[in-house]
C-alpha positions as CSV (number, residue, x, y, z in Angstrom):
1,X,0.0,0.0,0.0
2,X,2.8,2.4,0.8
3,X,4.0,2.2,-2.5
4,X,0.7,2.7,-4.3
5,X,0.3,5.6,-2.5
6,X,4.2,6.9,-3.8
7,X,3.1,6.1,-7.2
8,X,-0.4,8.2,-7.0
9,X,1.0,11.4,-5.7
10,X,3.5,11.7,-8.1
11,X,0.9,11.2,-11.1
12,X,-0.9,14.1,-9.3
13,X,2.1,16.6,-9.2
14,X,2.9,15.8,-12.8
15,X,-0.7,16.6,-13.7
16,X,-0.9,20.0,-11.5
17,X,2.4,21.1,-13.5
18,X,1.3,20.3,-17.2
19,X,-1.6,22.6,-16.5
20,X,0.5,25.7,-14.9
21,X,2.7,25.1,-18.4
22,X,-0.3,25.6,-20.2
23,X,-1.4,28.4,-18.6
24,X,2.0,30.3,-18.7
25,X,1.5,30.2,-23.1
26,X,-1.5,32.1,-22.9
27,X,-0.8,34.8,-20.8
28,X,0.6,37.2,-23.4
29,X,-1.8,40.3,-24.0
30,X,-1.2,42.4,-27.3
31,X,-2.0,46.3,-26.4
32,X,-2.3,48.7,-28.8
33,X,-0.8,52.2,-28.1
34,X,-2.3,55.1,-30.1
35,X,-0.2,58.0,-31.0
36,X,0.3,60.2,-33.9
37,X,-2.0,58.8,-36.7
38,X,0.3,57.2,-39.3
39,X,0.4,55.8,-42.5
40,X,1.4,52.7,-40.9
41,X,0.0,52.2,-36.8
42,X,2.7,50.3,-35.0
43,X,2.4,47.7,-33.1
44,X,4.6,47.4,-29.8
45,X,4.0,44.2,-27.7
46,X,3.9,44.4,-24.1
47,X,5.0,41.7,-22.2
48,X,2.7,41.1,-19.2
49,X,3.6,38.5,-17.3
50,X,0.7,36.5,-14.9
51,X,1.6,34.5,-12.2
52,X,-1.0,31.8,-11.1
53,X,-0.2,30.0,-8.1
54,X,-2.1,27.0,-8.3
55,X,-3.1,25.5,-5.4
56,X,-1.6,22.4,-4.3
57,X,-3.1,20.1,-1.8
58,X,-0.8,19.3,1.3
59,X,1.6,16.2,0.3
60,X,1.3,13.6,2.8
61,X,4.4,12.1,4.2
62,X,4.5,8.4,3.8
63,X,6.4,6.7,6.7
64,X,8.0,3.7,5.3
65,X,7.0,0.9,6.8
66,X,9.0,-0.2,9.8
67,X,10.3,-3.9,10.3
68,X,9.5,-5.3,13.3
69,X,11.7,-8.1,14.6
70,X,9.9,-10.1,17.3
71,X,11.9,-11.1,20.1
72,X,12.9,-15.0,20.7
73,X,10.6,-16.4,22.9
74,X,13.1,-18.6,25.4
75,X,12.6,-22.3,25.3
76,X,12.2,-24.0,28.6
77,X,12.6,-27.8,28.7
78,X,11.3,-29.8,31.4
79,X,11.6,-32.6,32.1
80,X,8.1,-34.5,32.5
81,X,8.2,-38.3,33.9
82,X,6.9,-40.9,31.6
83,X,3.7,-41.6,31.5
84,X,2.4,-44.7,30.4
85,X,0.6,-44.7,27.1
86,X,-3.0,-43.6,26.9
87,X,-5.4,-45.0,24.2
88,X,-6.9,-42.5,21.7
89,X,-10.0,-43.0,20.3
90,X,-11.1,-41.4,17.2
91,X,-14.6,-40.4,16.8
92,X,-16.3,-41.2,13.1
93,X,-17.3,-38.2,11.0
94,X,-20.5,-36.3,12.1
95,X,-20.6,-38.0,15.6
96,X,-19.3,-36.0,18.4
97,X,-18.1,-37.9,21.4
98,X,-20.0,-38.3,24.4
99,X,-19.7,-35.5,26.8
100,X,-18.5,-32.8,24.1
101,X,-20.6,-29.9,22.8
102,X,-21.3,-30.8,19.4
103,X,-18.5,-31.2,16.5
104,X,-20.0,-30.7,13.0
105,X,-19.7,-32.3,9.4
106,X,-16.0,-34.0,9.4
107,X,-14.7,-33.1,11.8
108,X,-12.6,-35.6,14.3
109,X,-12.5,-35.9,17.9
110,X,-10.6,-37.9,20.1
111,X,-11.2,-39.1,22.7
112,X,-8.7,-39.6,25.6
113,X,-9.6,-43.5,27.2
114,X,-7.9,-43.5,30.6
115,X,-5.4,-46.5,30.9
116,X,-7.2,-49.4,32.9
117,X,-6.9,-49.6,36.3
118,X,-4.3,-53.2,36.6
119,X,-6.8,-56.0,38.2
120,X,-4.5,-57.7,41.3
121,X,-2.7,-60.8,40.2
122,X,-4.7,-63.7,40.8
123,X,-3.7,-66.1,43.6
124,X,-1.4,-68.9,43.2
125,X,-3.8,-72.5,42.7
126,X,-4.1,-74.1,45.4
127,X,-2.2,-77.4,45.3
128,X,-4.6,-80.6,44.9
129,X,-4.1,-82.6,48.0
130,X,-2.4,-86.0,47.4
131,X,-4.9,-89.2,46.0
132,X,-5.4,-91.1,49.1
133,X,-3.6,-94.4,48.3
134,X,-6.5,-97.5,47.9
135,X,-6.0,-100.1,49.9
136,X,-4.7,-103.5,48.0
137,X,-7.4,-105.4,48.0
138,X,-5.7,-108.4,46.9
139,X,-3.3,-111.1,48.4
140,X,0.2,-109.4,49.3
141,X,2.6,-112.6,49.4
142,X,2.6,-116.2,48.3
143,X,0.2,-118.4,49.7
144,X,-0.1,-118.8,53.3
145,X,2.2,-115.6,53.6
146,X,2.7,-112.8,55.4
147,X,-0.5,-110.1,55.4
148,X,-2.4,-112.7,53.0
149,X,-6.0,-113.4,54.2
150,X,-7.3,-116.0,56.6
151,X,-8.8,-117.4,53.3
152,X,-5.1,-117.5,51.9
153,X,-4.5,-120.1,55.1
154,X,-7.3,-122.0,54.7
155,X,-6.9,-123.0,51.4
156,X,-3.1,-123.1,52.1
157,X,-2.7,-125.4,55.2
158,X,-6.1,-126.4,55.8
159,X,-8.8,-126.1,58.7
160,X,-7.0,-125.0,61.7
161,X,-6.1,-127.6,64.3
162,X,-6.5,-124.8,67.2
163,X,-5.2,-122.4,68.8
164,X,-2.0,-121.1,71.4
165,X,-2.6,-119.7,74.6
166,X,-1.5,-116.3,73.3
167,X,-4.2,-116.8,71.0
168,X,-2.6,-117.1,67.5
169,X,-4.0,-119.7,65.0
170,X,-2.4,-123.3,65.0
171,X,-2.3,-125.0,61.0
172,X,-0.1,-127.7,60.3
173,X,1.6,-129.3,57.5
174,X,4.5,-131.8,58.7
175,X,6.6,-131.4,59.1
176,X,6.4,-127.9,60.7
177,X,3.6,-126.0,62.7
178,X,2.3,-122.4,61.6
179,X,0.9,-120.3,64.1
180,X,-0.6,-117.0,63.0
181,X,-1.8,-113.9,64.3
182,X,-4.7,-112.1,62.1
183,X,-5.4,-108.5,62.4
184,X,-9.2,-107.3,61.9
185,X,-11.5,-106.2,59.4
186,X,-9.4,-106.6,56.9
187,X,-8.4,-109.8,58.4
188,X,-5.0,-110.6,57.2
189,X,-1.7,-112.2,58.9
190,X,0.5,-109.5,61.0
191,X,2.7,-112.2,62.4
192,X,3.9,-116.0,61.5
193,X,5.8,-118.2,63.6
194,X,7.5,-121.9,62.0
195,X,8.2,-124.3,64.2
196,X,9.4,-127.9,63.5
197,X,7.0,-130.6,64.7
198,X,8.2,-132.3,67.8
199,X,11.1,-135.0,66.3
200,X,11.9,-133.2,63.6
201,X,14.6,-130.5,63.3
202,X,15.4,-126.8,61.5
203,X,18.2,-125.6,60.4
204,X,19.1,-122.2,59.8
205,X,19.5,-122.6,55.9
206,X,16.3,-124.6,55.9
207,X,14.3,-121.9,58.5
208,X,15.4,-119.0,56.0
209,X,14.4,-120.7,52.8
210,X,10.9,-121.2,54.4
211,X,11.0,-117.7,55.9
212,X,11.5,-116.1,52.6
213,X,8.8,-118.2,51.0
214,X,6.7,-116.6,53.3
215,X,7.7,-112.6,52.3
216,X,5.6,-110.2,50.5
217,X,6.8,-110.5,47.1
218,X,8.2,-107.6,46.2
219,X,9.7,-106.7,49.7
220,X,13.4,-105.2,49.4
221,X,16.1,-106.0,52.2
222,X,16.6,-102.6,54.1
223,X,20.2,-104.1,55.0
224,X,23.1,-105.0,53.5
225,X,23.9,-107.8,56.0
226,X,21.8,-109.3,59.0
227,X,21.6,-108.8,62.3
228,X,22.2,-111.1,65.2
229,X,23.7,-112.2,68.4
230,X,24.4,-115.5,70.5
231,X,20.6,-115.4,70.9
232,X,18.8,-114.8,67.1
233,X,19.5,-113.3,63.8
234,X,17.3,-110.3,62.2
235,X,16.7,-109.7,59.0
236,X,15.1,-106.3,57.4
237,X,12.8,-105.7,54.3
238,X,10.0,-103.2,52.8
239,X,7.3,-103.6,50.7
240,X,5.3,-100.9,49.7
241,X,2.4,-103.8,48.6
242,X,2.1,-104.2,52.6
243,X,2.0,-100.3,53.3
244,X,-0.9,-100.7,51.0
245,X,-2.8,-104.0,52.4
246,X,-2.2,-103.1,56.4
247,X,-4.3,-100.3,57.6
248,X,-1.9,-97.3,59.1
249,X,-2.8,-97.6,62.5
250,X,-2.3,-101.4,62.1
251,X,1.4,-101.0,61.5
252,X,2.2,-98.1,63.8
253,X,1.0,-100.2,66.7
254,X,4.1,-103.0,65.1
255,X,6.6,-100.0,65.0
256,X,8.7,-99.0,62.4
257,X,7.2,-97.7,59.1
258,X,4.5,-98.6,56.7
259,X,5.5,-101.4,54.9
260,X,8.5,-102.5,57.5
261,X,8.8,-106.0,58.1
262,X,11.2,-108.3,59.7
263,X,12.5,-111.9,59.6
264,X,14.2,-113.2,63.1
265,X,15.6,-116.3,63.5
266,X,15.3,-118.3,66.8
267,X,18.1,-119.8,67.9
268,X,18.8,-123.4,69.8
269,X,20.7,-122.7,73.1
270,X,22.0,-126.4,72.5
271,X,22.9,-126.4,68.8
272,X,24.0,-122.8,67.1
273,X,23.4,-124.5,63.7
274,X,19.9,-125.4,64.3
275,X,16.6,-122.5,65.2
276,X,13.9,-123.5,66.9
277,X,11.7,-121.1,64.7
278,X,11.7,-118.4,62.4
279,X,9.5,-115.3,63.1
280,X,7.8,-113.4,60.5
281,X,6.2,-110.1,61.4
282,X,5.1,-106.9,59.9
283,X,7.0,-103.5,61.7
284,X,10.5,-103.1,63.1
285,X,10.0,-104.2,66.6
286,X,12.1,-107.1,67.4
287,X,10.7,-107.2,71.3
288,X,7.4,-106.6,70.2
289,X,7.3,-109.3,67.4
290,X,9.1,-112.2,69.6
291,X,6.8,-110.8,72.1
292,X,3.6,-111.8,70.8
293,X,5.3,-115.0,69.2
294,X,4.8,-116.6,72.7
295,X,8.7,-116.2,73.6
């Protein structure tokens, strides 16, 4: 605009000075001065000179325009912590989000979902408790053995010819003797005595092979080696079949652990190579087991 303006004026005092040019041509005036009559009137030009002051309207200054520099604007950083990222949702066209005041045509919104709110960890599973072992239902040793059932002995040895006074169950099969304790309901063997019929005779080779006929069958020594002294020999085994067949509070009563089970041999104070019985009970309580054998 400025420069317009520049250009304007300047048309307008070029203008104002071709008409004072023009004005100054005309201004001459021819006046005719009468004096003696002559053949031959003269003519004597007069200059008259008009001045016309035109009038000029004011000129207007034109302040150039001035540069303004704006002043830099000092950048402060700081330092904001980080914040997790929020989830922007962007409104379709021509639908302002809830809560707003009304967005027109295409306009886009967004909406600023707050992070959720972390649920607590859920709590560890709770460890299923151990299936209760069933009890074996069937017969734990070879016939007529050790925790088998009073059927087992029937079947075995026959009817049973009676009993001892400390009330364990007489069967016989010459040329030894079995007498057996049976627990209750289930009724199976806990403890087996062999004794050689009166005449005959058992040897400690002879007394063990019996012994071990009459063993759970898959019982495992617990020792590398028996155990003995001038008075009987002890032998150690396991079977986990027994843990299963003997009730728990059956075997603690026998000491030891479920499953425990010991072989003693019964030695004749007159003969070290000879036994007058082997002793097989369920438990780990030599004292116990000869105990109850009657001993």
């Amino acid at each position: 605009m400025p420069w317009i303006l520049l250009g304007i004026g300047a048309l307008a005092i070029l203008a104002v000075l071709g008409v004072i040019i023009s004005m100054r041509r005309g201004d001459q005036v021819n006046v005719n001065v009468a004096g003696q009559p002559t053949s031959t009137p003269a003519v004597v030009g007069v200059p008259v000179t008009v001045v016309v002051t035109a009038t000029q309207p004011p000129a207007t200054a034109i302040t150039p325009p001035t540069l303004v520099v704006p002043t830099p604007t000092p950048i402060v950083v700081t330092a904001v912590p980080k914040q997790p990222p929020t989830a922007v949702v962007l409104a379709p066209p021509g639908a302002p989000p809830a809560g707003s005041t009304g967005q027109t045509g295409g306009e886009v919104s967004a909406t600023v979902v707050p992070p959720p709110t972390q649920a607590p960890p859920p709590p560890p599973p709770t460890p299923a408790p151990p299936p209760t072992a069933q009890p074996f239902r069937g017969e734990v040793s070879p016939s007529g053995g050790l925790a088998n059932s009073r059927a087992s002995f029937d079947g075995t040895y026959g009817a049973p010819t009676g009993e001892t006074p400390s009330g364990l169950v007489v069967y016989q099969r010459p040329p030894r003797e079995y007498q057996v304790q049976f627990s209750g309901d289930p009724t199976r063997a806990v403890l087996e005595v062999v004794r050689p019929l009166a005449g005959a005779q058992m040897t400690l080779d002879s007394g063990r092979q019996v012994a071990h006929g009459l063993l759970p069958n898959d019982a495992q020594a617990r020792a590398a080696q028996p155990e003995g002294n001038e008075s009987f020999i002890v032998e150690r085994y396991h079977s986990n079949t027994l843990a299963q067949a003997v009730p728990p509070d059956v075997a603690r009563d026998w000491g030891g652990q479920a499953g425990d089970l010991i072989v003693i041999y019964q030695k004749t104070p007159s003969s070290p190579d000879r036994i007058d019985r082997a002793i097989v009970a369920i438990g780990d309580n030599i004292d116990r087991a000869r105990q109850r054998a009657g001993s």
